[in-house]
RODO-2510 file (C-alpha; in nm, 4 decimals, decimal comma):
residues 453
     n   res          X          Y          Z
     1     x     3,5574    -0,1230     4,9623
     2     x     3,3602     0,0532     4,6938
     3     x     3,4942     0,3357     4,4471
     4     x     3,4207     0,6702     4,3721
     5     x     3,3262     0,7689     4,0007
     6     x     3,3000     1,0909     3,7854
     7     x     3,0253     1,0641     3,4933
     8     x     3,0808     1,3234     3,1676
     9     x     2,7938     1,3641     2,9480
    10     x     2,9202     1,5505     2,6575
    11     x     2,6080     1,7283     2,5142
    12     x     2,5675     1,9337     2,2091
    13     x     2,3976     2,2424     2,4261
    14     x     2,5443     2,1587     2,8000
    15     x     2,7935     1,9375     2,9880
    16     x     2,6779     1,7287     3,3162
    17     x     2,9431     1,6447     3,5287
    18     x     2,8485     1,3965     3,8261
    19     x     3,0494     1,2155     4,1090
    20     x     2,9250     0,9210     4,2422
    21     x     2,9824     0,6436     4,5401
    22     x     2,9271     0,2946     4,4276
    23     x     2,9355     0,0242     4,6719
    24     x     3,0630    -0,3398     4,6764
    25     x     2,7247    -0,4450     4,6442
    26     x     2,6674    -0,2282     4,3245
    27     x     2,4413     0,0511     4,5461
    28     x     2,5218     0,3554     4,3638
    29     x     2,4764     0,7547     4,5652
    30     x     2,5415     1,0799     4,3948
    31     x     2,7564     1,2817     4,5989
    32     x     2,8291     1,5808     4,3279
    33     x     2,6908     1,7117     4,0356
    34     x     2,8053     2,0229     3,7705
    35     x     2,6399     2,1542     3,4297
    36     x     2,8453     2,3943     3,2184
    37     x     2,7060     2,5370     2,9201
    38     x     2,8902     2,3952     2,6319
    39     x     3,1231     2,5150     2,3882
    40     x     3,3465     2,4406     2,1525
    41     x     3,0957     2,1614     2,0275
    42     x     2,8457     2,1256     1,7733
    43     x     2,6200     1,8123     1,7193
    44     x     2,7438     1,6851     1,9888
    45     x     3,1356     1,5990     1,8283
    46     x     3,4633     1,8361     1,9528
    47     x     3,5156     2,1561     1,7059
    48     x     3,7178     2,3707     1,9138
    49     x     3,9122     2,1319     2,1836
    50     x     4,0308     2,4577     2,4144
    51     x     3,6869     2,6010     2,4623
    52     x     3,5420     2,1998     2,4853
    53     x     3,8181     2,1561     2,7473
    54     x     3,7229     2,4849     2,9453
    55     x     3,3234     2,3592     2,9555
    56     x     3,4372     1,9983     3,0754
    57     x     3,6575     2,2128     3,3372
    58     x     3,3945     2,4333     3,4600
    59     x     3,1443     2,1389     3,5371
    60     x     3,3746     1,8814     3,6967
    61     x     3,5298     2,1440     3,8757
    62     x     3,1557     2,2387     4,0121
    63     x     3,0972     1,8462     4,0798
    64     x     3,4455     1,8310     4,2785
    65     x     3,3168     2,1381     4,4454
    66     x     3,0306     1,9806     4,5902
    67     x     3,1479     1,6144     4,6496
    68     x     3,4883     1,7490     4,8209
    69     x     3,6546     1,4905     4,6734
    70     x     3,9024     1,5316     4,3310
    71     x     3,8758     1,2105     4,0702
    72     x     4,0724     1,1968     3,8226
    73     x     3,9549     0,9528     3,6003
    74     x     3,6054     0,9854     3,4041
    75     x     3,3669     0,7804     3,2165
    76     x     3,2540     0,9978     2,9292
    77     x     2,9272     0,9919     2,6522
    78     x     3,0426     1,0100     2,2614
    79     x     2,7825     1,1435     2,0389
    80     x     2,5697     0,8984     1,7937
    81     x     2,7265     1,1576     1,5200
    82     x     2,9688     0,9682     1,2398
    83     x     2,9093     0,6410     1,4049
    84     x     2,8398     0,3265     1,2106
    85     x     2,7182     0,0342     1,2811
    86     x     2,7134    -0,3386     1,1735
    87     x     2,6160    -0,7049     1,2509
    88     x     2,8443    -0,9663     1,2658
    89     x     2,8609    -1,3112     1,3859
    90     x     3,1311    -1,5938     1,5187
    91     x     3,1389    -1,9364     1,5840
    92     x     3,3861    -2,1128     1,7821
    93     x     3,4274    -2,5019     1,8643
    94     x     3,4017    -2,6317     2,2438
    95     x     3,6810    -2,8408     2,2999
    96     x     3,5670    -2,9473     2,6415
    97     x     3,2033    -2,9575     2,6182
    98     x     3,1168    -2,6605     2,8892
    99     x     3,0953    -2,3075     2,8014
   100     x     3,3120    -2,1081     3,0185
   101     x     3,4147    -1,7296     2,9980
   102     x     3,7076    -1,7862     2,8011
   103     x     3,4753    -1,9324     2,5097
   104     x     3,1977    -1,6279     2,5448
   105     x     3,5132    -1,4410     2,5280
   106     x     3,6814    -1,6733     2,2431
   107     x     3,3608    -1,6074     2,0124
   108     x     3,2690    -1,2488     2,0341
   109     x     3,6527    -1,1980     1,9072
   110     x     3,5741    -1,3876     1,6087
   111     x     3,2882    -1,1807     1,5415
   112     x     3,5072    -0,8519     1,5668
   113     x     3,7350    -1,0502     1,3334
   114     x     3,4383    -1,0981     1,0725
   115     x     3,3314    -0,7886     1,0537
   116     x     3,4564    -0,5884     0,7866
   117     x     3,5678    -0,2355     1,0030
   118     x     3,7291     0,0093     0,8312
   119     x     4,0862     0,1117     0,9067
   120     x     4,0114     0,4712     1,0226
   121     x     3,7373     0,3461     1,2703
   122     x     3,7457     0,2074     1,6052
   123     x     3,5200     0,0034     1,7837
   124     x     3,3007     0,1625     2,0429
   125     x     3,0848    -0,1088     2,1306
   126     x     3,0456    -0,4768     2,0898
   127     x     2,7096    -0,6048     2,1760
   128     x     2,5904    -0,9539     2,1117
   129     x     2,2308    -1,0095     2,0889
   130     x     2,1978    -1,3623     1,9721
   131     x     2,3974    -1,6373     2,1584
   132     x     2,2965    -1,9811     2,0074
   133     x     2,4262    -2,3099     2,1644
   134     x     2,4562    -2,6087     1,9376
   135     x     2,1473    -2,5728     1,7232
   136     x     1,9617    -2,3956     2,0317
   137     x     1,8742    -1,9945     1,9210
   138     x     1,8430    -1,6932     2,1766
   139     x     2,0057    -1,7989     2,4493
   140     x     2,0086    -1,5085     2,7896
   141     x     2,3416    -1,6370     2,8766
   142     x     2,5337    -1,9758     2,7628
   143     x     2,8092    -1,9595     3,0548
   144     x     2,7625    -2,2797     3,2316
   145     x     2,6240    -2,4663     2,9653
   146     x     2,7148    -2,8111     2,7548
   147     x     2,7716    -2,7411     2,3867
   148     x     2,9751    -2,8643     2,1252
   149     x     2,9975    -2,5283     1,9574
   150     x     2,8983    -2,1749     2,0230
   151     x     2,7930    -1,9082     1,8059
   152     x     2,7000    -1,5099     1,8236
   153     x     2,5417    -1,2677     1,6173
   154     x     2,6960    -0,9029     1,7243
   155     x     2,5964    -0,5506     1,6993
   156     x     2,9185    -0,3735     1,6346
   157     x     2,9157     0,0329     1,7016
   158     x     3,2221     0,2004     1,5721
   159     x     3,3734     0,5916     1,5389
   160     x     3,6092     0,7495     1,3686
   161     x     3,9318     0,7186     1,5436
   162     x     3,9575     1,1137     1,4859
   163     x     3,6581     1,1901     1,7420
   164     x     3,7834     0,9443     1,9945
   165     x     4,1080     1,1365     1,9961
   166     x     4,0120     1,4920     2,0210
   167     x     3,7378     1,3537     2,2824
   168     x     4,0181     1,2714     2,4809
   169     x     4,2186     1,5268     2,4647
   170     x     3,9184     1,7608     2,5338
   171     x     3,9032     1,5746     2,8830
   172     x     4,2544     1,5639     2,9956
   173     x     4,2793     1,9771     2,9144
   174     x     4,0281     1,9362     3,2069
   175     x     4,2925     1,7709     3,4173
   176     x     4,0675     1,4442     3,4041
   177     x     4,1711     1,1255     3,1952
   178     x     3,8924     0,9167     3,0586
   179     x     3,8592     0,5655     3,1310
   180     x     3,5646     0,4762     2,9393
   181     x     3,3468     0,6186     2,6259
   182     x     3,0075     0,5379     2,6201
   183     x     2,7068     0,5954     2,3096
   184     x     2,4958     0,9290     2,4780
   185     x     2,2018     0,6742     2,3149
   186     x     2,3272     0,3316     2,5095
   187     x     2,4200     0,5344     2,8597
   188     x     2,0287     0,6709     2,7928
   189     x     1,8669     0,4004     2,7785
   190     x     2,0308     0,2139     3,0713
   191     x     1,8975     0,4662     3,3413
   192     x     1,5284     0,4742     3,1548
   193     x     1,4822     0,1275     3,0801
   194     x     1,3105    -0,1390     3,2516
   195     x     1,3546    -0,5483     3,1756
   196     x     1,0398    -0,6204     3,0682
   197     x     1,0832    -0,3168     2,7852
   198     x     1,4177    -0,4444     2,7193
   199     x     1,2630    -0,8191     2,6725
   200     x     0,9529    -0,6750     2,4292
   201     x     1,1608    -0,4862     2,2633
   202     x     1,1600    -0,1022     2,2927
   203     x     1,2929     0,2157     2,0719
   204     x     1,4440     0,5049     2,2760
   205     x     1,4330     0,8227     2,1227
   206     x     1,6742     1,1162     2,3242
   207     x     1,5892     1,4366     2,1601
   208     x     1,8653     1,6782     2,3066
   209     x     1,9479     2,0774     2,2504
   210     x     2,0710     2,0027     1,8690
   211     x     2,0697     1,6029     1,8333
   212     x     1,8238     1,3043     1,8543
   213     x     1,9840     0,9630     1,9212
   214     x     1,7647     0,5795     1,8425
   215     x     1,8197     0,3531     2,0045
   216     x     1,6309    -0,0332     1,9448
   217     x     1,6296    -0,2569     2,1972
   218     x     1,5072    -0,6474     2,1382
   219     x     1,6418    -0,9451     2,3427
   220     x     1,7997    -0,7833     2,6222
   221     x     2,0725    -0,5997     2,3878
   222     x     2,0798    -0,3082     2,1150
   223     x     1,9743    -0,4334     1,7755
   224     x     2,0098    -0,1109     1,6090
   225     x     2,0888     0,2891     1,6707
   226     x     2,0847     0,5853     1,4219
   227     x     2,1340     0,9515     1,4691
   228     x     1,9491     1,2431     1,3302
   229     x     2,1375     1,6168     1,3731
   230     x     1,8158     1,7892     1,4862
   231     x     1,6978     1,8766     1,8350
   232     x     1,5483     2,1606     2,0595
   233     x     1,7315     2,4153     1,9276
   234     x     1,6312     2,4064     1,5692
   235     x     1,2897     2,4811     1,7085
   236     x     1,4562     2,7732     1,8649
   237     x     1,5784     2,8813     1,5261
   238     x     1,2795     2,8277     1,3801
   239     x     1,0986     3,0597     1,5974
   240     x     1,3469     3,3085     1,6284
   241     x     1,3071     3,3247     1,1972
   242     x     0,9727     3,3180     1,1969
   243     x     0,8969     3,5750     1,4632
   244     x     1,1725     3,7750     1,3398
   245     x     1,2858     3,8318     1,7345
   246     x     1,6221     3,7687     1,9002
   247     x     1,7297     3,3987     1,9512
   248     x     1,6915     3,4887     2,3361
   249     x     1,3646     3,5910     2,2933
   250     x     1,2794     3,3158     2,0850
   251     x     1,4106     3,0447     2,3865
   252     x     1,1850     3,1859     2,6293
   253     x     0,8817     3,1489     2,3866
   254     x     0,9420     2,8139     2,3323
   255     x     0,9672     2,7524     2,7072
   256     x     0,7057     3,0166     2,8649
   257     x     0,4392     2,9313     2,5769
   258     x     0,5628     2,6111     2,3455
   259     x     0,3125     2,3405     2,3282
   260     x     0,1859     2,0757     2,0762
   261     x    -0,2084     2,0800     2,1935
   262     x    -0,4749     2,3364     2,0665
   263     x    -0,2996     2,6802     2,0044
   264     x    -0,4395     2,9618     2,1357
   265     x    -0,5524     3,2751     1,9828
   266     x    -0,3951     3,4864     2,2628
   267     x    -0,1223     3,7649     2,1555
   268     x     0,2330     3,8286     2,2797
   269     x     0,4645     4,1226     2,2296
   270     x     0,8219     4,1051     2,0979
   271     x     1,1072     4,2505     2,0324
   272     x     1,1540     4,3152     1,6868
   273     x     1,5477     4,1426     1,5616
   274     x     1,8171     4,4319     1,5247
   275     x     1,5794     4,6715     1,7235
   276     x     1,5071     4,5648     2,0693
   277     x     1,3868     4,8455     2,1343
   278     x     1,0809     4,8131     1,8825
   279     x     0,8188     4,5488     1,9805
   280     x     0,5450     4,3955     1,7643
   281     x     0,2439     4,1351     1,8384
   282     x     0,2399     3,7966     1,7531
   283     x    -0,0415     3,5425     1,8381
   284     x     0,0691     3,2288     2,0058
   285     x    -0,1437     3,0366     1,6861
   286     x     0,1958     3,1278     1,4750
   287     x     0,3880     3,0025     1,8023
   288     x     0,1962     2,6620     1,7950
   289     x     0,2436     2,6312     1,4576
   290     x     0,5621     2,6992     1,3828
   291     x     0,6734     2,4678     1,6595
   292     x     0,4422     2,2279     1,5769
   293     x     0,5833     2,1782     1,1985
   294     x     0,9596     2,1864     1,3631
   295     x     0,8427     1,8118     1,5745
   296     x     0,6247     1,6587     1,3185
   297     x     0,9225     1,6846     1,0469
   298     x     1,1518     1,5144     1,3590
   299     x     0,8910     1,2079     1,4829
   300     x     0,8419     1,1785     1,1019
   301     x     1,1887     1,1065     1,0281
   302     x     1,2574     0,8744     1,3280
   303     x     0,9685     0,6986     1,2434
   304     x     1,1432     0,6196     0,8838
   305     x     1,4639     0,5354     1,0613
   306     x     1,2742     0,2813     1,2598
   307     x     1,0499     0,1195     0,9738
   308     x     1,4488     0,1176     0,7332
   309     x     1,5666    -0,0444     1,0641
   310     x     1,3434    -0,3812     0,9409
   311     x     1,3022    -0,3916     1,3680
   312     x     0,9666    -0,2170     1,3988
   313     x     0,7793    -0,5508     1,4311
   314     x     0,9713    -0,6294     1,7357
   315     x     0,8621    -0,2949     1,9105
   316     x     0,6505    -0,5017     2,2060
   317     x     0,7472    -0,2218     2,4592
   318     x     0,6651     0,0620     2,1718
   319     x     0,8531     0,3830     2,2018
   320     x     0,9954     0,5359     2,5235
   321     x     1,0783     0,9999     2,4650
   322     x     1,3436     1,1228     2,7036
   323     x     1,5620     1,4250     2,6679
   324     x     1,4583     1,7691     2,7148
   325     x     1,2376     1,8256     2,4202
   326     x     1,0124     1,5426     2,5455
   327     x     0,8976     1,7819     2,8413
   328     x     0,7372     1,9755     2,5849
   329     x     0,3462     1,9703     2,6298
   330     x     0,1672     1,7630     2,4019
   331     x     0,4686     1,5258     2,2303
   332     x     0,3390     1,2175     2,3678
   333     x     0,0269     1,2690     2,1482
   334     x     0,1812     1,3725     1,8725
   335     x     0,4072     1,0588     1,8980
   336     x     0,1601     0,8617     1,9488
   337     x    -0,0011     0,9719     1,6090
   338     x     0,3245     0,9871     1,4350
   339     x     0,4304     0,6500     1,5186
   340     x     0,0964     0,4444     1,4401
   341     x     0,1042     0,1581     1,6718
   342     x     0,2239     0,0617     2,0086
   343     x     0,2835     0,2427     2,3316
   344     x     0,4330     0,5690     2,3889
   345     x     0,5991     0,6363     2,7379
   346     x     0,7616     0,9925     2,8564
   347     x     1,0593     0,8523     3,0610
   348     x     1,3642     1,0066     3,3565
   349     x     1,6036     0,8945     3,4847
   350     x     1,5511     0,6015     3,7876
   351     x     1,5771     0,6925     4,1213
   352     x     1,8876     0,7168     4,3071
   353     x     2,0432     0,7724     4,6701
   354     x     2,1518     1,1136     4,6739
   355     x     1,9968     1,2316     4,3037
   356     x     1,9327     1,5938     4,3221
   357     x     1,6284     1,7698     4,1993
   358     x     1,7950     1,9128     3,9227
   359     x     1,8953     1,5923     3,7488
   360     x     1,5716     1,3888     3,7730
   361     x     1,4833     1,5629     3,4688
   362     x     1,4698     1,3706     3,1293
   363     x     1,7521     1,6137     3,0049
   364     x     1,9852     1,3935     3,2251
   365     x     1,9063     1,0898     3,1216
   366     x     2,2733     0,9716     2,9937
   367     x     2,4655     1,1789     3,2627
   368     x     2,2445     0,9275     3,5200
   369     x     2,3118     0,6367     3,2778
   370     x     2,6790     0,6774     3,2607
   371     x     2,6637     0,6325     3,6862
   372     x     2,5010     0,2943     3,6194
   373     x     2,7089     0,1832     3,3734
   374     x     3,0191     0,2203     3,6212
   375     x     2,7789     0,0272     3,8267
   376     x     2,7667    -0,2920     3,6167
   377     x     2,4081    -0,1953     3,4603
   378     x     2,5266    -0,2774     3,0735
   379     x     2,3863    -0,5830     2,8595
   380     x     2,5174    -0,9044     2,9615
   381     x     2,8019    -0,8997     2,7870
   382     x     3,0157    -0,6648     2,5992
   383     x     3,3454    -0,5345     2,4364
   384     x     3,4185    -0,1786     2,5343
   385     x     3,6438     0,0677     2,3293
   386     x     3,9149    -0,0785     2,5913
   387     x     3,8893    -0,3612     2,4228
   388     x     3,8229    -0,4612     2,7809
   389     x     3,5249    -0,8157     2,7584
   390     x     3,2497    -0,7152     3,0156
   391     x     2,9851    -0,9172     3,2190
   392     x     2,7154    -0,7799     3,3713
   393     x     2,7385    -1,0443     3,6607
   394     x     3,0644    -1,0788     3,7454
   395     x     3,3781    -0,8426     3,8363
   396     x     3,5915    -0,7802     3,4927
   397     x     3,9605    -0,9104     3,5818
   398     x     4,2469    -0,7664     3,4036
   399     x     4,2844    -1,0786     3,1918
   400     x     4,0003    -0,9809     3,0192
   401     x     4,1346    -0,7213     2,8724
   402     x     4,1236    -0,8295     2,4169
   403     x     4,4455    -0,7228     2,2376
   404     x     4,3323    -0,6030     1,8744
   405     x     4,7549    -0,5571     1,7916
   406     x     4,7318    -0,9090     1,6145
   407     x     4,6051    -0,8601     1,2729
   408     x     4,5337    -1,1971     1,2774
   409     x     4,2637    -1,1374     1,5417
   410     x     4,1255    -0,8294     1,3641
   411     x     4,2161    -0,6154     1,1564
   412     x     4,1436    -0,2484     1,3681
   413     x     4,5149    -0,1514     1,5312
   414     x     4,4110     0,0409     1,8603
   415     x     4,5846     0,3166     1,9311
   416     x     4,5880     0,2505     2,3255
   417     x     4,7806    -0,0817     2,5156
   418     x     4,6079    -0,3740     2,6675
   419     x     4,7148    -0,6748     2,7809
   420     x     4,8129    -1,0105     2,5877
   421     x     4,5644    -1,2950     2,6010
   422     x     4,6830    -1,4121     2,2497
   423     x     4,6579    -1,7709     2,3830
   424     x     4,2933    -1,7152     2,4479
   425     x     4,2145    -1,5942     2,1154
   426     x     4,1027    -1,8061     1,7906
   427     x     4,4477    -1,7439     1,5529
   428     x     4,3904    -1,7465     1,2314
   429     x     4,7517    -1,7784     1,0011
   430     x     4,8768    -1,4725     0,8577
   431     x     4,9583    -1,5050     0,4668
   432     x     5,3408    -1,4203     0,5790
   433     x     5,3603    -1,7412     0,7371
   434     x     5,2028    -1,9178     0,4451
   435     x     5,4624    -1,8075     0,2008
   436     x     5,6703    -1,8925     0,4753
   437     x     5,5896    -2,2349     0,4796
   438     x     5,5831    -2,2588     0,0924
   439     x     5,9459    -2,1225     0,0532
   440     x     6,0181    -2,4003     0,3457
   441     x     5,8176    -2,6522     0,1199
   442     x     6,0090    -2,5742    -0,2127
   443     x     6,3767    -2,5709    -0,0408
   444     x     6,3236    -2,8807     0,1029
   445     x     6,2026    -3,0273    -0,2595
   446     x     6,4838    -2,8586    -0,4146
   447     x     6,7949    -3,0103    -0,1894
   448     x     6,6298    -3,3781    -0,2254
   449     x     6,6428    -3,3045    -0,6009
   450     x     6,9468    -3,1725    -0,6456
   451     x     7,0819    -3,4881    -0,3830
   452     x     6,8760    -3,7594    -0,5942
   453     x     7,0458    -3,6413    -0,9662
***
């Protein structure tokens, strides 16, 4: 029967909106498309939700436009800003002896329940990366198996329940409610990444208009991701300083005549900042330069993320640039440089039915992602921010939908309904129904003492 699916990318400089058909047999066409300068946002998180809401409004209403269809529900990309993340792991008991669903689901709830979350932050993602069967490590995928016990090691990606909110009610001031929030850096890396870099082990770097999201890979599954509040437009800045010219001006530099090879000794005339109408030469050596410093500082600092990540020896696949600064002229070199060892590969989005020439660009790399994601392209298994349990290979049902409500399950209270599986869980006993028990204990003791003297 297929469904048809609206894709948000909430960026810190522009908003994609794109509709999409997606077949029974997971084929995937792009049938509309919108991009919407955006406002009311800075690094990439909601500061003004009316002017946020108008941008969202402006692009999906340009998508609709095009598709001639209306959607009302979206799936949308959260910044990597204010996220944190940690590892935890679970291990449950297999009571009879093969590993079905309801155990893979069973064990990755235990891990949420070991990991210490704090109270005013949700979980965005679940991801385990390390499923080990009996005393067997790194198992692709235990469902089928014979084991005696099971047991995960989980990357867990959380926000503050404050940007999740005002997120939301960005996108339904666009007449659109959001089904899904996805990392910008996870919805990248599914439309850029191959297996085989998955499997090695790969770091994706998305340097956008103000924000650069990481992104390591290893196993199949996201081992780590940081954030860094720097992108294209600092180098705009930068320029715009240095040249003492309008920020206008300064954009067009960067694009007509920013590179990272050999500078050239060639002159340009500018507007002078304040006083258009006054103009003054600069040679594109100070261009090169000052542009130059602005991505050596950024590689430089990703490259520390990575080596305080402890994951850099796992880097098989090396380092994969997408996002608009990467079509700058001479960044694979300089990455290359910056980064010491392994490959570096300048990556776009996959190809896709319908995929118009103004999204193959690496600038869209999560919009595209987001499309796959609604497509079943996500790691193998998963919690979303539903608290919904996803597998790559199968159909989610409804009943796989994780209610947090229990504290005994873990202690993070969502703030939207799911459904009850409580008798699928691993329930732990509350101390209220310990003291329960003891007050039982000690009025039982007391009536056969009082009856014995």
């Amino acid at each position: 029967m297929g469904k048809t699916v609206l894709a948000i990318d909430i960026g810190s400089t522009k908003i994609c909106a794109i509709i999409a058909r997606i077949e029974d047999n997971s084929s995937t066409a792009i049938i509309g498309a919108g991009v919407s300068k955006a406002q009311g946002l800075k690094r990439g998180n909601i500061t003004n939700i009316e002017l946020a809401s108008k941008s969202i409004k402006a692009a999906v209403d340009d998508a609709k436009r095009v598709a001639a269809t209306d959607v009302k529900n979206a799936i949308v990309s959260i910044s990597g800003n204010y996220t944190k993340s940690l590892n935890s792991n679970g291990i449950v008991n297999i009571q009879n002896k093969e590993i079905s669903f309801k155990e893979i689901e069973r064990v990755m709830q235990t891990s949420l329940y070991n990991a210490n979350i704090p109270n005013e932050y949700e979980v965005l993602h679940a991801l385990p990366f390390n499923f080990k069967v009996d005393e067997q490590d790194f198992i692709e995928d235990p469902l089928g198996m014979n084991a005696a016990r099971l047991e995960v090691e989980t990357h867990i990606i959380t926000t503050q329940k404050s940007n999740l909110n005002n997120l939301r009610k960005a996108v339904r001031g666009a007449n659109v409610e959001v089904e899904n929030i996805i990392l910008s850096g996870y919805a990248s890396s599914i439309s850029i990444l191959n297996e085989d870099e998955k499997e090695l082990g790969v770091c994706v770097i998305d340097i956008g208009g103000n924000t650069s999201n990481v992104t390591i890979h290893s196993g199949s599954s996201i081992r780590h991701n940081d954030f860094l509040g720097v992108g294209s437009n600092h180098i705009t800045n930068d320029l715009s300083m240095a040249l003492h010219t309008p920020l206008s001006v300064a954009e067009n530099v960067k694009i007509n005549y920013g590179s990272l090879l050999t500078p050239s000794n060639d002159l340009i005339e500018l507007p002078m900042i304040g006083d258009e109408n006054t103009t003054h030469e600069v040679s594109l050596e100070v261009v090169h330069n000052v542009i130059y410093a602005r991505v050596e500082e950024t590689l430089m600092i990703i490259a520390q993320f990575i080596e305080d990540s402890g994951l850099r020896d796992k880097l098989g696949a090396g380092i994969v640039l997408t996002g608009g600064l990467s079509k700058m002229q001479g960044i694979r070199e300089l990455a290359v440089a910056t980064f010491d060892s392994g490959p570096v590969r300048l990556a776009s989005p996959h190809e896709m039915e319908g995929l118009f020439e103004d999204l193959r660009g690496p600038e869209y790399a999560a919009a595209i992602g987001l499309v796959m994601y609604s497509a079943s392209n996500y790691t193998p298994y998963e919690i979303d921010v539903n608290k919904n349990v996803r597998h790559s290979n199968e159909i989610p049902m409804e009943s796989s939908s994780v209610d947090f409500s229990d504290e005994s399950i873990i202690p993070v209270a969502p703030e939207q309904e799911s459904m009850s599986i409580k008798d699928q869980l691993v329930t732990l006993p509350s101390k209220k129904d310990k003291k329960s028990d003891e007050a039982n204990m000690i009025s039982k003791f007391w009536n056969w003492a009082t009856q014995l003297f």
